[in-house]
Every structure is written in structure tokens, then in C-alpha cells.
N, C-alpha and C positions, 0 to 999 in steps of 0.2 A: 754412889758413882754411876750406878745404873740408869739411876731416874735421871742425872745430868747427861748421862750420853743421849738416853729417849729422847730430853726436848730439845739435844742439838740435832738429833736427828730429825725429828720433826719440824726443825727449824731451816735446816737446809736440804728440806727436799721441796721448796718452793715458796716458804717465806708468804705472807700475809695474802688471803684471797679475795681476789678483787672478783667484786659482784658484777653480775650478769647489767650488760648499758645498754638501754633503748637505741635502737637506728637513729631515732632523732637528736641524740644526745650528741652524739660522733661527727652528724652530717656538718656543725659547723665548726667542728676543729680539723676534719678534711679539708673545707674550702681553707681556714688556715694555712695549713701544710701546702698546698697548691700557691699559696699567694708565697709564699717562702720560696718555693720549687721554682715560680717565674720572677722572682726579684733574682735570683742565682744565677738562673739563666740568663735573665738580663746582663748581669756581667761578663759572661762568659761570652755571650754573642758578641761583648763589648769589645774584648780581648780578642776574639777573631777578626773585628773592622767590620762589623754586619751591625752597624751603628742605626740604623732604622730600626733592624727587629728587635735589637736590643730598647730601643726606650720603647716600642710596644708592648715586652715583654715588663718594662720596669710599671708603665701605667696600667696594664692587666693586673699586676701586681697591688698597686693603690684600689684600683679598683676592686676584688676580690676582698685585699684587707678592710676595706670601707665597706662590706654586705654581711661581714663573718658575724661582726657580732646584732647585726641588724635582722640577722637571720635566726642568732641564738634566741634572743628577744622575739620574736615571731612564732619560732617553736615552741619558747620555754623552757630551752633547755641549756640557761646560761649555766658556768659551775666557774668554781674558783680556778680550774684545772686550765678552761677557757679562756677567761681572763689572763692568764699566765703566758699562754700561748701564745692571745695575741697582741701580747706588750714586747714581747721579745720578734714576735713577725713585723710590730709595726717600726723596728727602730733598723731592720735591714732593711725592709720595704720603701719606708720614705726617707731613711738616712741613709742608709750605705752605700744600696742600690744606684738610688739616682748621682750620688756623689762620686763613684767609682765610674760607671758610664761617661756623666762629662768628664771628668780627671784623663779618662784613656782618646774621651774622642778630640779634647783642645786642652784644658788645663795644664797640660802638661808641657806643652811649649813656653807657657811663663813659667818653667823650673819650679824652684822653692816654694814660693807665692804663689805658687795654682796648687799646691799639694796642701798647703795652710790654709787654704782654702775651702779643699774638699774635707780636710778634717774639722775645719771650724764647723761647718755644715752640717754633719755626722754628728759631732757632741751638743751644739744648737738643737737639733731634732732630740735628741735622746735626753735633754733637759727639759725641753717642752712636753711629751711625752710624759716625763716624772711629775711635772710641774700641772699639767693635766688630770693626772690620776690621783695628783693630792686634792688640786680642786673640786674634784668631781666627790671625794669621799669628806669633802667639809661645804658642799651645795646646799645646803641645811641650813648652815648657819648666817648664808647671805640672803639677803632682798631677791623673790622670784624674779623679779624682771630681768634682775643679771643674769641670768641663768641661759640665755637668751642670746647672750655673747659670746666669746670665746674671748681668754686673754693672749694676746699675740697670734697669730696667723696659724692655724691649724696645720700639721704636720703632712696631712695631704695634700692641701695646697702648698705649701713649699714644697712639695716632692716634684709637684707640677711646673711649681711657677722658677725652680733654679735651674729646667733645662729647657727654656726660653730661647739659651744659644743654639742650641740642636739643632729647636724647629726652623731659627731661621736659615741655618744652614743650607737645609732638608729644602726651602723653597726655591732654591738653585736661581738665586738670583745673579748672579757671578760671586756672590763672595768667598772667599777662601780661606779654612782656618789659618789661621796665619800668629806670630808671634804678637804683636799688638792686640786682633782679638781677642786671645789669650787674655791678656793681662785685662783685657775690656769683661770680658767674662769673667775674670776674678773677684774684679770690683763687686760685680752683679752679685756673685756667690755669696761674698761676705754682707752684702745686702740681706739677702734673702734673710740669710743666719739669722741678722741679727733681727728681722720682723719675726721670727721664731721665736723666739725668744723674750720680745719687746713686750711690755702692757699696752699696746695696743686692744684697743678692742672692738672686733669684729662679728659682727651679725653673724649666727648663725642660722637662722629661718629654720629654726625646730615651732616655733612657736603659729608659725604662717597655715594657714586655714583659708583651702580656696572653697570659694562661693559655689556651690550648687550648677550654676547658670555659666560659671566659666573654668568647667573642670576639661571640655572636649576639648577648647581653643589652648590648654596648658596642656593636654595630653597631645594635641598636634603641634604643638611646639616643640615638647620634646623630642618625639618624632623626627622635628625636623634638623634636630643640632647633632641628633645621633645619625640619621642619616648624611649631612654634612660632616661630621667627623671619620664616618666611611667614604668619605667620597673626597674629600679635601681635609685629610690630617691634619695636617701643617700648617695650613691657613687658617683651621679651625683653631687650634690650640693656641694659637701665636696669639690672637684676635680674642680668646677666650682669658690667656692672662693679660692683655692689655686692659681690657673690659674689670678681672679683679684689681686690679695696682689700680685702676681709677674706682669701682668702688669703695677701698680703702678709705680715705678721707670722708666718702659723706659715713660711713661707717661708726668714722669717733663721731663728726660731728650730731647723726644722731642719736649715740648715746650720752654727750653732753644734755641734748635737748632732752632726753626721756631723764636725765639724774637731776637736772633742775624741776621738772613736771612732780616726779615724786616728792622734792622737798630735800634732796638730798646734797651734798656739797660734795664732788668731783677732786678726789687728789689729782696732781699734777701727774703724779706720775703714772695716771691711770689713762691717761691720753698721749703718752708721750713715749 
């Protein structure tokens, strides 16, 4: 009776000891937690009617999510723990976030159908997402060159590209959220979703390798679209999903071209 009380007592005076974690190990499940912190906050500004900081606060949010683990990989110091982390950050960050934002700032004037909406979008994300993390743990078993794609439209860019109404709002052309937009914007919603979702497949330029000779003219281009996105948001992004939804298309067509080139026969549903 004795030795059973010792190892409850030693059992509950603090239960299994976790080992001493390098600073580097931590530093990208922080930026995690901060991409969590501003996708929340995006809402929250949403629900105040500070409808600009709020989707700055939702893209800060993509943004941060999309370094965490580019970071870990950098350091080294990726873990299961990580991973976990940021599977559950990215499905508030690019799904909840951005769908609660439009939902409070227009959706919600088409009633019902703008709410089915925001939730179609939310579980489209959070399938893609699964649907991602299955492919990525059976990458092995397919042809490198696919590897190279993404199937249906990667979760940060729909985080991006379903609050397209916002921006154009934002450019204060006269138009006003209004019931009809609403429901114009819903359509769009359930678009987005379902390229989410879809076997679509789009380029992912993991594989892209600049030249020696044209590394400054691509490092002053960047330059210049982040200083344009500081300087003209709104114009910037609107122009920057116009620019994806038209690469799209050459997108399949050329991964048709690269599935013929290897010898390979292309399901239907792999473009469609």
C-alpha cells in the first residue's frame, strides 16, 4: 500500500519531465502562435467594422503561417509537435479567418446563402489541408515532376483570392456593399471553395532555379511589388488575384504538356 501511494505521489507532483528545448526549436512555433494571435484578431477588428485592419491583420496572418515552417526547415528544427501546430493554425488562418471577415463585412446581407457560403469555404480549406498532408506523406510514391504541382489551389491563396470583394470595396470606387453584391460575392465564395478542393493543378515554382545573371533584376522586382503593396494595397492585391485566376489555365495546360512529354496518360479528372 505504501509503494502504491509513493508512485502516486510521484506521479502527481508533476507527471513526466520535459527536456530542456533549444531557442531554435521554440522560435518557429512562436511565429505560429502569433499567426493564430493575428488571424483572431482579424476577426475581432472584423466585428468592430475596422474592416481594413482586419484583412491586414487576416494576410499578416497567411503570411507568417506560410514562413513557420520555412523557418523550421532553415533552423532544423522541425518536430512532430510543430507540425501539429501548424495544421490546426493553418485551417483558422486561411479558413476561418478569412471567411468570418467577409461573412461580417457583405455576406451577410445575402442571409442564409452568404453563411453557406462562409461555411462551405471553412470545410473546402480544412479538406484541402487533409488532402495536402496525405499527399505530401505518399510524395514517394508518385513521378518527381508532379511533385511540382499542387492539387487544387493551395489554401493561401484561397485565403487570398476569396476576399477579392473587400479589396474592391477598399478602392472606393463608389460601390456599396449592397444586397445584390452580397449575393455576387457569394457566388465567388463558393467558387473559390470549390478550386480548393478541385484536381486542379497548379504550379507551384518549388522547382524554379534563377540564373546567376538574373538574380538582382528578380530581387528588384520583388522589391518592387512589396513596396507597391505598401503603397497601393488594394490595387495591389486586386491585380495580383486577377493575374492568379488568369494563371490558372495555362497552369493545367502546362501540366498536360509536361504528362504527355514524360509518356504519361493524364486522367480526366486530374484537370478538371
Amino acid at each position: 500500500m505504501g509503494t502504491q501511494y509513493k508512485k502516486f505521489e510521484a506521479h502527481a507532483s508533476g507527471g513526466p519531465r520535459i527536456r530542456e528545448i533549444p531557442m531554435r526549436m521554440v522560435l518557429p512555433n512562436l511565429v505560429t502562435v502569433l499567426a493564430i494571435c493575428a488571424g483572431l484578431s482579424g476577426i475581432r477588428f472584423a466585428f468592430e467594422d475596422r474592416f481594413e485592419t482586419a484583412v491586414v491583420m487576416v494576410l499578416l496572418a497567411a503570411f507568417l503561417d506560410g514562413i513557420d515552417g520555412r523557418l523550421a526547415r532553415m533552423l532544423k528544427a522541425t518536430s512532430k509537435f510543430g507540425a501539429q501546430m501548424d495544421s490546426l493554425a493553418d485551417i483558422v488562418n486561411f479558413g476561418v479567418a478569412p471567411a468570418l471577415v467577409l461573412y461580417a463585412f457583405l455576406l451577410d446581407r445575402a442571409g442564409s446563402p452568404g453563411w453557406i457560403a462562409a461555411l462551405l469555404f471553412t470545410i473546402a480549406c480544412g479538406l484541402r489541408l487533409a488532402r495536402f498532408n496525405v499527399l505530401d506523406d505518399d510524395k514517394a510514391e508518385r513521378p518527381l515532376w508532379q511533385s511540382e504541382y499542387f492539387v487544387g489551389v493551395p489554401a493561401p491563396a484561397g485565403a487570398v483570392l476569396v476576399m477579392l470583394p473587400l479589396y474592391l470595396f477598399f478602392l472606393r470606387l463608389g460601390i456599396e456593399p449592397s444586397r445584390p453584391a452580397a449575393f455576387i460575392a457569394t457566388g465567388f465564395t463558393i467558387l473559390v471553395a470549390f478550386l480548393l478542393v478541385s484536381r486542379l493543378p497548379v504550379y507551384s515554382g518549388k522547382s524554379v532555379k534563377i540564373p546567376g545573371d538574373r538574380v538582382l533584376p528578380v530581387i528588384l522586382a520583388v522589391v518592387l511589388y512589396v513596396l507597391l503593396l505598401m503603397t497601393y494595397p488594394w490595387y495591389t492585391l486586386t491585380a495580383s488575384v486577377a493575374g492568379y485566376l488568369i494563371f490558372l489555365p495555362f497552369s493545367v495546360r502546362a501540366y498536360s504538356k509536361r504528362a504527355k512529354l514524360e509518356g504519361e496518360k493524364v486522367p480526366p479528372s486530374d484537370i478538371g
